[in-house]
C-alpha positions as CSV (number, residue, x, y, z in Angstrom):
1,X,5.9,18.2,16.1
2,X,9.5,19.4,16.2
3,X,10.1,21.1,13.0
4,X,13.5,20.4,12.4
5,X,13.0,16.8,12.0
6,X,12.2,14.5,8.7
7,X,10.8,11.4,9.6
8,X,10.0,9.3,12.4
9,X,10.5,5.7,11.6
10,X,8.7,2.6,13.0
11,X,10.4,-0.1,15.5
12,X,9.6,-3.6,13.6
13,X,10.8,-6.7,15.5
14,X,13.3,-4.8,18.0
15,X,15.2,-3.5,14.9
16,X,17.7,-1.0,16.3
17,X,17.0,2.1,15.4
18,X,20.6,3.8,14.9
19,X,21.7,1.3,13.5
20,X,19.3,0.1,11.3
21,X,19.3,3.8,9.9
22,X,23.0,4.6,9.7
23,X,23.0,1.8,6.9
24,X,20.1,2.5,5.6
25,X,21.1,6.6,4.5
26,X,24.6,4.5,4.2
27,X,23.0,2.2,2.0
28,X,21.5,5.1,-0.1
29,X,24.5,7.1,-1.0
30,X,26.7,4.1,-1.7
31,X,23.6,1.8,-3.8
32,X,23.2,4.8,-6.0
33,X,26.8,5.6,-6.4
34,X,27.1,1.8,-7.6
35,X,23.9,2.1,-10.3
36,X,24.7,3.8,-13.7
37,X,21.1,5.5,-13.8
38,X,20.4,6.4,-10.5
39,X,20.4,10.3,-9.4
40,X,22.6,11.3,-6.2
41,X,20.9,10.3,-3.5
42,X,19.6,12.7,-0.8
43,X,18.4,10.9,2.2
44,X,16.6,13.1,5.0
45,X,18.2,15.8,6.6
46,X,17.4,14.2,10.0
47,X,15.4,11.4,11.2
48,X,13.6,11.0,14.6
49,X,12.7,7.6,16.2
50,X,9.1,7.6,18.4
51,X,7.8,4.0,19.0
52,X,4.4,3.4,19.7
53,X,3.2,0.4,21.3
54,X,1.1,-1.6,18.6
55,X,-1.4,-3.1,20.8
56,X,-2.3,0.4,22.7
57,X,-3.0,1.9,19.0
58,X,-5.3,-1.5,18.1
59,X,-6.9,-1.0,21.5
60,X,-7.1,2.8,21.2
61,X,-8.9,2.1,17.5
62,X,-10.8,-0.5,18.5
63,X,-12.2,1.8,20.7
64,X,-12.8,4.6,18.7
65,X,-14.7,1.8,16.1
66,X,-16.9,1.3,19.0
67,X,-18.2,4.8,18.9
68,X,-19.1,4.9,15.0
69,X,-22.2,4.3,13.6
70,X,-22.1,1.5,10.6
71,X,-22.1,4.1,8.4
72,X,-19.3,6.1,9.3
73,X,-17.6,2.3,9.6
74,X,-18.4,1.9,5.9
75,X,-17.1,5.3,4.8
76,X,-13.8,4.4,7.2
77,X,-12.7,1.8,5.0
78,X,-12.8,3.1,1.3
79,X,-10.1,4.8,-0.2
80,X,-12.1,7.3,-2.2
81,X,-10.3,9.1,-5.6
82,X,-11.2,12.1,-7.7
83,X,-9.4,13.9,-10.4
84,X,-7.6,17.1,-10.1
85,X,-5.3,19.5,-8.4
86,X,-7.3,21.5,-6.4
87,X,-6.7,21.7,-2.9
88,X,-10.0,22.8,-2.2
89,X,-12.0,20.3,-4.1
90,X,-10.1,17.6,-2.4
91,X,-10.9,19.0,0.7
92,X,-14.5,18.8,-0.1
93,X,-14.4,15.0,-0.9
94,X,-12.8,14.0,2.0
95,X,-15.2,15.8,4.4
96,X,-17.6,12.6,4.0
97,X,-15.1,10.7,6.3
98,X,-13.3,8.5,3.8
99,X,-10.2,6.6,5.3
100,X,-7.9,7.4,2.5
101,X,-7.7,8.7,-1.2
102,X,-5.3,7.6,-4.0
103,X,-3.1,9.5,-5.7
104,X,-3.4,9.1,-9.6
105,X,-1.1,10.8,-11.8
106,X,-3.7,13.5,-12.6
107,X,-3.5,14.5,-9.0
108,X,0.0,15.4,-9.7
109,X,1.0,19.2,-9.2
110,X,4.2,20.6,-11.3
111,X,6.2,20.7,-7.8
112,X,7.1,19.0,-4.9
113,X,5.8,21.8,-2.8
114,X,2.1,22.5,-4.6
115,X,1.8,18.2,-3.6
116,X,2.6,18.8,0.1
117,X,0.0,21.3,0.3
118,X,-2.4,19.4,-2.2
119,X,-1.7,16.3,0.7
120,X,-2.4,18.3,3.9
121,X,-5.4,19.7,2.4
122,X,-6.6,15.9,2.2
123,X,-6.5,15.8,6.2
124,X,-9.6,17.2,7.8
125,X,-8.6,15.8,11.1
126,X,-4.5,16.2,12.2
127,X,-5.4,13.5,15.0
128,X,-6.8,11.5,12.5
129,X,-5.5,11.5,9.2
130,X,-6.6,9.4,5.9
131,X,-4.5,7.1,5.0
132,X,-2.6,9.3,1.4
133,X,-1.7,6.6,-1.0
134,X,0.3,6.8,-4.2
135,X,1.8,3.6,-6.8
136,X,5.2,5.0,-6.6
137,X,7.5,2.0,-7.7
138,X,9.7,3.9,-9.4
139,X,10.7,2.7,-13.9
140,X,6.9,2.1,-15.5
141,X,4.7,3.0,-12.8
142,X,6.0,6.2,-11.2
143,X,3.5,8.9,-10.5
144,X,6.1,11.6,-9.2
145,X,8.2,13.0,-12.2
146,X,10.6,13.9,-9.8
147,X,11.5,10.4,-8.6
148,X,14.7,9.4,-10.4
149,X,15.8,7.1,-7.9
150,X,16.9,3.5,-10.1
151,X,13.7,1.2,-10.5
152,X,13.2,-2.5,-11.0
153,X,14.8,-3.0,-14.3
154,X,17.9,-1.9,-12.7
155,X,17.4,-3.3,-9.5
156,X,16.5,-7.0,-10.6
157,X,20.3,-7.4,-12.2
158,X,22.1,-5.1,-9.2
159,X,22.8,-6.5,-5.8
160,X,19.9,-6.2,-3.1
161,X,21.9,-3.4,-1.3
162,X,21.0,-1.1,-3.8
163,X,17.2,-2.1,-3.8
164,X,17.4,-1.2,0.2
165,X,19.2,1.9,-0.9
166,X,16.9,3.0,-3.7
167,X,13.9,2.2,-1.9
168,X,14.8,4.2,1.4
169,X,15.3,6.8,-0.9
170,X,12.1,6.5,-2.8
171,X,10.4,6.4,1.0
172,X,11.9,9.6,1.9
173,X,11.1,11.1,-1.8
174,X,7.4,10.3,-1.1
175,X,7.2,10.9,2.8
176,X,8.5,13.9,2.0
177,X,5.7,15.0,0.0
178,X,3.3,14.1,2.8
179,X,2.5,11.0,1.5
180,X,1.7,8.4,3.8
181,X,1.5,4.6,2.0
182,X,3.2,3.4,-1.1
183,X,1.4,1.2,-3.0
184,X,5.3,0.5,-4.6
185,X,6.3,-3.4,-3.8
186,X,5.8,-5.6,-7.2
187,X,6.6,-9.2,-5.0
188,X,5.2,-11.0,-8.5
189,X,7.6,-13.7,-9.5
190,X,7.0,-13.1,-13.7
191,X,9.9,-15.2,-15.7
192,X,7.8,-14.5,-18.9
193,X,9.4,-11.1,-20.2
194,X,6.0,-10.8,-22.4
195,X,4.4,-9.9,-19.0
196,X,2.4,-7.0,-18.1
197,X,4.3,-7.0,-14.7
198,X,7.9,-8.2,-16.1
199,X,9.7,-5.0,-16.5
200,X,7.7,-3.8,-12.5
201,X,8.7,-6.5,-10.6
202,X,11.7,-7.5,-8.7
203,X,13.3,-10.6,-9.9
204,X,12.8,-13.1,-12.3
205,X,13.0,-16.2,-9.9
206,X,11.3,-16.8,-6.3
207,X,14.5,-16.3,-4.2
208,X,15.8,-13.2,-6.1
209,X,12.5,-11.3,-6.0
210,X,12.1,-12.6,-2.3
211,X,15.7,-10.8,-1.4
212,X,14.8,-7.7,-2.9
213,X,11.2,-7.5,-1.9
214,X,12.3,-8.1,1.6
215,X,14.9,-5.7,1.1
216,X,12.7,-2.6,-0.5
217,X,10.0,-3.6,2.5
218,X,12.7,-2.4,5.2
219,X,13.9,0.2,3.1
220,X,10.7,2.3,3.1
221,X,9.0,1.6,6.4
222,X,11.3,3.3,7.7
223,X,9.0,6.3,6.6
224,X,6.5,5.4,4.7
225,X,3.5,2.6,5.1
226,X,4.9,0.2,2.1
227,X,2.6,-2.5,0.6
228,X,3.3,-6.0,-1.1
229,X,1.3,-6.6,-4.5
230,X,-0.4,-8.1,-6.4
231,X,-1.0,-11.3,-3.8
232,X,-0.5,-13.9,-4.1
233,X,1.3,-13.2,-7.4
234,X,1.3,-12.8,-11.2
235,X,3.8,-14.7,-12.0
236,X,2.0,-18.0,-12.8
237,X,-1.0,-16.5,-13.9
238,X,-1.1,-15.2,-17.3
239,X,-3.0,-12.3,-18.7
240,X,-3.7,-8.3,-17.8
241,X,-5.6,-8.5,-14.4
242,X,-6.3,-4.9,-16.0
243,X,-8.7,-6.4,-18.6
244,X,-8.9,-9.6,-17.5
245,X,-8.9,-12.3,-14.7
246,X,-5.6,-14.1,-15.2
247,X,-6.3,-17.8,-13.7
248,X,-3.3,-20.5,-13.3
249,X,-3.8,-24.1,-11.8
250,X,-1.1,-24.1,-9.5
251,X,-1.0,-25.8,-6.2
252,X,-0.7,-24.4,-2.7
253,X,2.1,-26.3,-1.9
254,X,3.7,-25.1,-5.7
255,X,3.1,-21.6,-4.9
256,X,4.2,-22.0,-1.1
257,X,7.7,-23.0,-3.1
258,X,8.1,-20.4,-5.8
259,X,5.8,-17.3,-6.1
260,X,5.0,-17.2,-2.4
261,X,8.5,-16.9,-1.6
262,X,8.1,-12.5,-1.9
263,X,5.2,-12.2,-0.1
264,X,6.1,-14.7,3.0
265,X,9.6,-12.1,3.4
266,X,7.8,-9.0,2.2
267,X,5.7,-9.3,5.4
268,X,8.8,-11.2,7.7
269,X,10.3,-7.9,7.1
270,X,7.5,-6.0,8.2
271,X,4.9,-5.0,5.3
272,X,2.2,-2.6,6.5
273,X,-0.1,-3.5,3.4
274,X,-0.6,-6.3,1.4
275,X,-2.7,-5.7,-1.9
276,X,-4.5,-8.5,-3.3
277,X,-4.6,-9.1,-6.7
278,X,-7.9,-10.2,-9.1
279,X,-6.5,-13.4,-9.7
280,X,-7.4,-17.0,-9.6
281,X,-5.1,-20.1,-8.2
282,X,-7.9,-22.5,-9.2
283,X,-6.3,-25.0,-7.1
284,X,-6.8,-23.2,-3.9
285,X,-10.3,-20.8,-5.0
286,X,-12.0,-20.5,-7.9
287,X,-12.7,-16.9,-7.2
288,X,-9.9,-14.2,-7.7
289,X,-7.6,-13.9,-4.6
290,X,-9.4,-10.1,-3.7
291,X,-12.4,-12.1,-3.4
292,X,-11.3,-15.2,-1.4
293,X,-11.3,-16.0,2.0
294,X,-9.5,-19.0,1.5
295,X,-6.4,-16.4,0.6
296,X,-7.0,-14.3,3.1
297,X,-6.2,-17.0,5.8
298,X,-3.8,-18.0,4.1
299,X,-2.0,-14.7,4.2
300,X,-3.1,-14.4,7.8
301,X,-2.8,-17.9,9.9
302,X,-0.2,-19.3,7.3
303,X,2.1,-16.4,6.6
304,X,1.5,-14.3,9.7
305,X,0.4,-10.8,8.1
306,X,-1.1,-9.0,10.3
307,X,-1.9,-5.6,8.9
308,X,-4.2,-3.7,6.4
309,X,-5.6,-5.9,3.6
310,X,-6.4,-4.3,0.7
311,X,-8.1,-4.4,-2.4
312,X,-6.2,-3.6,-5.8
313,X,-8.7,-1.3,-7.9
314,X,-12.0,-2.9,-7.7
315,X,-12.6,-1.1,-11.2
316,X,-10.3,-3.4,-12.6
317,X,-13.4,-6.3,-12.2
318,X,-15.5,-4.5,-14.0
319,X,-12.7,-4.2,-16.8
320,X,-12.6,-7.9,-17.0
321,X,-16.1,-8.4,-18.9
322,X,-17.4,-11.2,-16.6
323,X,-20.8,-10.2,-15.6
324,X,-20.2,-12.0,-12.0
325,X,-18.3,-8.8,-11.1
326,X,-20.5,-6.4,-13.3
327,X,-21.9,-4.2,-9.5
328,X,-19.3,-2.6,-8.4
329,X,-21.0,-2.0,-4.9
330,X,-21.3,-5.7,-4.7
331,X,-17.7,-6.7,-5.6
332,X,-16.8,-4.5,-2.8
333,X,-19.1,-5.7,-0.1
334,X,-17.7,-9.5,-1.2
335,X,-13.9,-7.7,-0.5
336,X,-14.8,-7.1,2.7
337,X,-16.6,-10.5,3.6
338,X,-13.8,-12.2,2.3
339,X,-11.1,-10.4,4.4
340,X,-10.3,-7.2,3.0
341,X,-9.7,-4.2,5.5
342,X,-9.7,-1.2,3.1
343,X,-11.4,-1.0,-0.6
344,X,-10.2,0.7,-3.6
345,X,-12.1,1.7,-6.4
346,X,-10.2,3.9,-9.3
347,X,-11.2,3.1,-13.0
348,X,-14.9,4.2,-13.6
349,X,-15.2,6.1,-10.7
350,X,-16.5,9.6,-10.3
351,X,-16.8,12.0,-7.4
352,X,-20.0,10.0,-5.9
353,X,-18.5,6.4,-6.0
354,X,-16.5,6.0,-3.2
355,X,-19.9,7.4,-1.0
356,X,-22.2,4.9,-3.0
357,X,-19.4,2.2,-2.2
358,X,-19.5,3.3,1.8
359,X,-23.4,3.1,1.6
360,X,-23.0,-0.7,0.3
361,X,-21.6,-1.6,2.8
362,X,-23.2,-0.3,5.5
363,X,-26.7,-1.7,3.7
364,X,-24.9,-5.0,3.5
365,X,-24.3,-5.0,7.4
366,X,-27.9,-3.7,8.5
367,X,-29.2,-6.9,5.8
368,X,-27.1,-9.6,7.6
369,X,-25.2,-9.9,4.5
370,X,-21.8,-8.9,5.9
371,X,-21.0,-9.3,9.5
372,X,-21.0,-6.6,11.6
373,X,-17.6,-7.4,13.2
374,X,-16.2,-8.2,10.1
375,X,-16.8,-4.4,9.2
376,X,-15.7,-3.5,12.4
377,X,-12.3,-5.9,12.5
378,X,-11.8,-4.3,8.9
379,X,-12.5,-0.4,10.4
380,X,-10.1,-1.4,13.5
381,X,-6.9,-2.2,11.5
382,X,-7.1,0.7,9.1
383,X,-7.6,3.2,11.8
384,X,-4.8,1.8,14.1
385,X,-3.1,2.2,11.0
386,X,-4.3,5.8,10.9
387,X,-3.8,6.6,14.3
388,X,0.6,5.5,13.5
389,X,0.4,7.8,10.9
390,X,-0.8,10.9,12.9
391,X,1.4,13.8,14.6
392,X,0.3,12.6,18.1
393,X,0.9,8.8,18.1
394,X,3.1,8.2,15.2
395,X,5.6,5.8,14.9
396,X,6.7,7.4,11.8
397,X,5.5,10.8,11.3
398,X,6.1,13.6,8.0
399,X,7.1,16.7,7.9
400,X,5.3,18.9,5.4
401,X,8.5,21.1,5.4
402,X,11.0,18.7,5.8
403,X,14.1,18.9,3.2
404,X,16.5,16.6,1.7
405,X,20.3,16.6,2.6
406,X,22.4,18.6,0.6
């Protein structure tokens, strides 16, 4: 990998790449310039195109798939987390063949530089690599202290340019760190300001949040995997999904027309994630939407996603109280039969669960319980996934010693 470079960036829909990016880092300096609280930007020093060819990396996965055993298919698809800021102990975990860990605020060194080496010390295998997550929107939820790049309660009021400019930013900030997906793109259409999400989310209306979630989509996958959450939307449904399941009656056809607005440009412009929420749209499934198939078609024949489904925290179930989702193992087998690609589990975990999660799975397969090429579909995306992410194939790549412009 050519050290002076930042970031490679992927090719989405024949986007040109020069220049897509001249106003992008354009975009940056003059959208932060414009917003009272936002810090001078500092895009990357230099940024390198490489496109890969989507279906060669699917094939090239599927391929590799073929070669694992269930169990290592299992262990492919959790995103594992444990405490701490010891690059050793990370290593450790991660030598059991997870397919990503999380990045919760406890993870979080003092600089920018301890995190680059806490991240590489995650990847046991360069070729390879887990998939490095982190919720970095920015405002409320912002894990990296350093991240002073204007948020969503600035945003939502400003014009979308400066959401495109913040969030290339933010991208860069976290790319930077060698951090490969950003759990960071609130699509919930909340017009309740007494909402958990208000003061996270984008806009306030359908059309405004769709502009800017659209817009904060192309900003960061330009170097960085960016996901849309929390499908297919809090906005309607009332209540914490953190200690509760928030329900709302609302049609297909309703939602189609209001909170589905985000999500269906989210992935137009070219989403690599989408994150279901534990939600219910009675209408359409009684079960939350991380635990309905009915969703995930939706989200796959009706709005065209096509790339890694995952889970919000599966610990957030257990939070609810309803003793249908008291097994944690067992919500996450019923995440993957429903459509789910990759699992998260966070709040009640411990350094075993993510391996006890794995082995669920893989028991759920060898009972006839989950379909075999279900696991296998699910183990395909997330590596193709892997295999953009990785020095060799990427169509984006990081530079652990890449630097800001200045």
């Amino acid at each position: 990998m050519n050290p002076a470079r930042s970031f490679g960036r992927r090719m989405r829909r024949g986007l040109g790449a020069a220049t897509a990016l001249t106003a992008l880092i354009t975009a940056v300096g003059a959208g932060a310039a414009a917003s009272s609280s936002a810090a001078p930007s500092r895009p990357p020093a230099d940024v390198v195109t490489v496109q890969a060819d989507g279906d060669g990396l699917r094939d090239h996965a599927a391929a590799l798939v073929a070669e694992m055993s269930t169990a290592e298919q299992a262990s492919s698809i959790v995103m594992g987390h444990i405490g701490g800021t010891d690059p050793a102990a990370l290593r450790a975990y991660m030598q059991s063949g997870l397919g990503g860990f999380i990045l919760m605020g406890g993870n979080i060194p003092e600089s920018e530089s301890e995190l680059r080496a806490l991240t590489a010390a995650l990847t046991i295998d360069p070729a390879l690599p887990p998939l490095i997550a982190v919720d970095q929107e920015g405002g409320i939820v912002s894990r990296l202290p350093w991240d002073t790049y204007p948020a969503s309660p600035t945003l939502k009021s400003r014009p979308v340019a400066e959401t495109a400019a913040a969030f290339a930013a933010r991208g860069a900030l976290v790319a930077r760190a060698g951090i490969t997906v950003d759990f960071g793109t609130v699509a919930d259409v909340p017009a309740d300001p007494g909402s958990f999400i208000f003061g996270r989310a984008l806009g306030t209306d359908p059309q405004s949040a769709a502009d800017r979630t659209a817009a904060a989509t192309k900003g960061q996958e330009h170097v960085v995997a960016s996901t849309l959450k929390h499908f297919p939307g809090h906005g309607a449904a009332p209540g914490d999904s953190h200690h509760a399941i928030p329900s709302t009656g609302m049609t297909k056809a309703a939602w189609r027309e209001a909170d589905g607005l985000p999500f269906a440009a989210g992935i137009e412009a070219g989403a690599s994630l989408l994150m279901y929420g534990h939600l219910a749209y009675t209408a359409v499934d009684a079960r939350p939407a991380s635990l309905s198939a009915e969703w995930h078609r939706i989200a796959r024949d009706e709005l065209g996603f096509d790339g890694v489904s995952v889970t919000d925290d599966l610990g957030m179930l257990l939070s609810s109280g309803d003793p249908a989702y008291a097994d944690p193992v067992a919500n996450g087998v019923a995440a993957v039969a429903a459509g789910n690609d990759l699992v998260l589990m966070i709040a009640g975990s411990d350094a075993r669960t993510a391996g006890e999660m794995a082995a669920g799975i893989a028991a759920a397969v060898d009972a006839g319980t989950l379909p075999a090429d279900r696991l296998a579909d699910a183990a395909t995306r997330v590596l193709a996934l892997r295999l953009q992410l990785s020095d060799t194939t990427s169509s984006w790549s990081v530079c652990g010693d890449c630097a800001p412009a200045g």
